[in-house]
C-alpha positions as CSV (number, residue, x, y, z in Angstrom):
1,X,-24.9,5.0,9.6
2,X,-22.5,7.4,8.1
3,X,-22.0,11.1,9.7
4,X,-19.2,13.4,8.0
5,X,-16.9,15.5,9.4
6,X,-15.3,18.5,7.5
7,X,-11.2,18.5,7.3
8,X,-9.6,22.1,6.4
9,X,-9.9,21.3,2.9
10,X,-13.7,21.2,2.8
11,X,-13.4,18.0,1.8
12,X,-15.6,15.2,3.9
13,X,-14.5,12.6,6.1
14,X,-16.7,9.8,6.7
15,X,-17.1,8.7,10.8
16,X,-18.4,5.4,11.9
17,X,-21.2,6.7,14.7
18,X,-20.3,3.6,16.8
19,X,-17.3,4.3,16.8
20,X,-16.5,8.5,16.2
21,X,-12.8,7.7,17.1
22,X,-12.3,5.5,14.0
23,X,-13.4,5.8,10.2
24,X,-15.0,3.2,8.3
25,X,-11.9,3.4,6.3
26,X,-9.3,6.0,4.7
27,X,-10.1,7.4,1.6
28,X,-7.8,6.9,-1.4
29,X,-8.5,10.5,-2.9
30,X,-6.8,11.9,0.5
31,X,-3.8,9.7,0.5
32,X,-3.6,10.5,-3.1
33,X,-2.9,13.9,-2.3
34,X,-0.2,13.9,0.9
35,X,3.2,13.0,1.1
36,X,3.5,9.8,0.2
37,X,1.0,9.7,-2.4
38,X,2.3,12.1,-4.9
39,X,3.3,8.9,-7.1
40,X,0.6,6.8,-6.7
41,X,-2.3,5.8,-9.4
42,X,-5.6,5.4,-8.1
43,X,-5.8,1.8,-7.8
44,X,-2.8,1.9,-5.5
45,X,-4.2,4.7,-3.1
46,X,-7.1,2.2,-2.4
47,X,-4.6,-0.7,-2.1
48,X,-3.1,1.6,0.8
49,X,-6.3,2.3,2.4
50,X,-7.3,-0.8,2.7
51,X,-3.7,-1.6,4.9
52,X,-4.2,1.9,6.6
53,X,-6.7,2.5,9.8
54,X,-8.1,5.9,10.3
55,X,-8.6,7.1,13.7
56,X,-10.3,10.8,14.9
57,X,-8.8,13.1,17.5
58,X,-10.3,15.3,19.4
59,X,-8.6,18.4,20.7
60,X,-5.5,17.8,22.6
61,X,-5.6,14.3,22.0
62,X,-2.4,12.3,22.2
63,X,-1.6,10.2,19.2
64,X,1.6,8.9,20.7
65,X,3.9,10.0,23.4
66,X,7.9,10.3,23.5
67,X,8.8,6.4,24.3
68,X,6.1,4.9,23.6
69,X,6.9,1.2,21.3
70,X,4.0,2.2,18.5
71,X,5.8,1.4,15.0
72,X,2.9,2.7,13.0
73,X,3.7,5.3,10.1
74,X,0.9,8.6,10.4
75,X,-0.5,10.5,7.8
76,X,-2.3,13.4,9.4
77,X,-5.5,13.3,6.9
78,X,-6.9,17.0,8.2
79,X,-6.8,18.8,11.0
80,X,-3.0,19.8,12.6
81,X,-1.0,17.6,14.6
82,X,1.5,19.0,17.5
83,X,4.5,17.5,17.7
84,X,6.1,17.9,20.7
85,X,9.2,17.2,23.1
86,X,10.4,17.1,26.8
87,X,12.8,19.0,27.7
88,X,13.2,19.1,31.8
89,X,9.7,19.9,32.8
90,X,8.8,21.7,30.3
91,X,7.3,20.6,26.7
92,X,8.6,21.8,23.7
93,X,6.5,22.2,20.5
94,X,9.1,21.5,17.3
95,X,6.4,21.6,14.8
96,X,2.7,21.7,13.3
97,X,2.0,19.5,11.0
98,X,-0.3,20.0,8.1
99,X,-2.7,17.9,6.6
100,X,-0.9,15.6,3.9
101,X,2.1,15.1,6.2
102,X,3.8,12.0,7.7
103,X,5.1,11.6,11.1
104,X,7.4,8.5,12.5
105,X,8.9,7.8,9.5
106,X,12.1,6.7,12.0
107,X,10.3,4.3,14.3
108,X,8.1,2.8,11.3
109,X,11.5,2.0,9.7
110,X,13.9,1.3,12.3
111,X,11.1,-0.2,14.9
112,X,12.7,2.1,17.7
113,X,10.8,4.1,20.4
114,X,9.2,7.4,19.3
115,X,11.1,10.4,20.1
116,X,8.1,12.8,20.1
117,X,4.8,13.1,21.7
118,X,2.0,13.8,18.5
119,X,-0.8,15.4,20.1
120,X,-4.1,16.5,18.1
121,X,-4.2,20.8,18.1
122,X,-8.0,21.3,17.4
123,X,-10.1,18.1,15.8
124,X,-7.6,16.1,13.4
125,X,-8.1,12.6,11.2
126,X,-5.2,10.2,11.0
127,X,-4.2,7.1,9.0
128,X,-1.6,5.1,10.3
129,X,-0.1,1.5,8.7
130,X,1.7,-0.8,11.1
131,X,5.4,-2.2,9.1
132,X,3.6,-5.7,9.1
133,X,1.0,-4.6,7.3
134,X,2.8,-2.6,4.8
135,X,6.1,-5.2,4.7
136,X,2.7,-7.7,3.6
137,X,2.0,-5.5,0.4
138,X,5.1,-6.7,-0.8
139,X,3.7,-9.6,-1.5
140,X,0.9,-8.6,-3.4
141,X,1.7,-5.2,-4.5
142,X,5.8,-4.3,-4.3
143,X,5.2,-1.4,-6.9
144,X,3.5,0.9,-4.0
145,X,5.9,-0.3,-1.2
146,X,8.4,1.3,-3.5
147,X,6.5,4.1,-4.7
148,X,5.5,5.2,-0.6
149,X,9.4,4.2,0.4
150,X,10.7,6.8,-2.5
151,X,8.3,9.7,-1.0
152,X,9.5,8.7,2.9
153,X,13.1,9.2,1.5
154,X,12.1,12.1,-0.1
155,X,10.6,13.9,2.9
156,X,13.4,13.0,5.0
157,X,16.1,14.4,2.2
158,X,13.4,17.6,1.9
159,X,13.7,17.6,6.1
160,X,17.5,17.2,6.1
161,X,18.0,20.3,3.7
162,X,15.7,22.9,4.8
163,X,17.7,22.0,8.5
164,X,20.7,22.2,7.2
165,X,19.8,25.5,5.5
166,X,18.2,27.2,8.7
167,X,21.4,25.8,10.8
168,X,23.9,28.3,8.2
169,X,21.5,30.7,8.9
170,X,21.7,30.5,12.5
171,X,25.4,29.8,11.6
172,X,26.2,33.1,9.8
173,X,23.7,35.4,12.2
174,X,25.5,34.6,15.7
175,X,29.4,34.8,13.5
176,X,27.8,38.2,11.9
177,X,26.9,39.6,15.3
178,X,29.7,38.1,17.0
179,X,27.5,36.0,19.1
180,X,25.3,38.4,20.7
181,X,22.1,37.9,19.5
């Protein structure tokens, strides 16, 4: 039996009872509308979601931590995702990601350890894909490899330039101020 959980959107996200930590499946429509769906039809969204596994977070929930070997690409579905570092013996939060976003687009490429811990803030939904599984659709369906690999490249590029734009700004305010800042 099916419960439903509300994302941010409003929009429903069915929960296996059994099982609250994992979804009977990701839904299409929600992949359709993120990151990396922005150039997919329909039928490919549901060609996704069936390679994708859904899981539910509770607050504070760790998704991954810094090190850890997981490869799997993650679409944060609803809810926010922390995305954190260690610095010394402290934590560092870098960013809050959105629903819609992707995280570990490096280690799901490159197959490297993750760099940052991913840790649920408040009640979240993510999809992730393992490289196997998605490397498989090539197979059967090369057209959405290519379509998902075009939007990873353009969220990095989209990454890479609004860094480089905040570092001039850092750049010209400590020149401007003489350091002192």
């Amino acid at each position: 039996m099916k419960s439903f959980q509300h994302n941010n959107d409003a929009r429903p996200v069915a929960c296996n009872e059994d099982h609250p930590a994992i979804n009977d499946r990701p839904d299409p429509e929600v992949i359709g509308v993120s990151s990396i769906g922005a150039e997919l039809h329909d039928t490919e969204c549901q060609v996704l979601a069936r390679a994708m596994v859904a899981r539910v977070l509770t607050d504070g929930e760790i998704l991954v931590s810094e090190g850890d070997q997981n490869n799997a690409l993650f679409l944060l579905a609803s809810g926010k995702l922390a995305v954190i570092r260690a610095r010394e013996d402290q934590e560092i939060k870098l960013y809050i990601m959105k629903a819609g976003e992707c995280a570990g687009t490096r280690a799901f490429v490159d197959r490297t350890p993750r760099t940052a811990k991913l840790r649920a803030a408040g009640d979240a939904v993510v999809y992730s894909i393992e490289p196997d599984a998605f490397e498989a659709l090539l197979e059967t369906n090369p057209g959405v490899v290519y379509k998902v690999m075009r939007a990873l490249f353009r969220n990095t590029h989209t990454n890479l330039m609004r860094m480089n734009h905040e570092s001039r700004q850092l750049s010209n305010y400590i020149s401007k101020t003489n350091g002192r800042y």
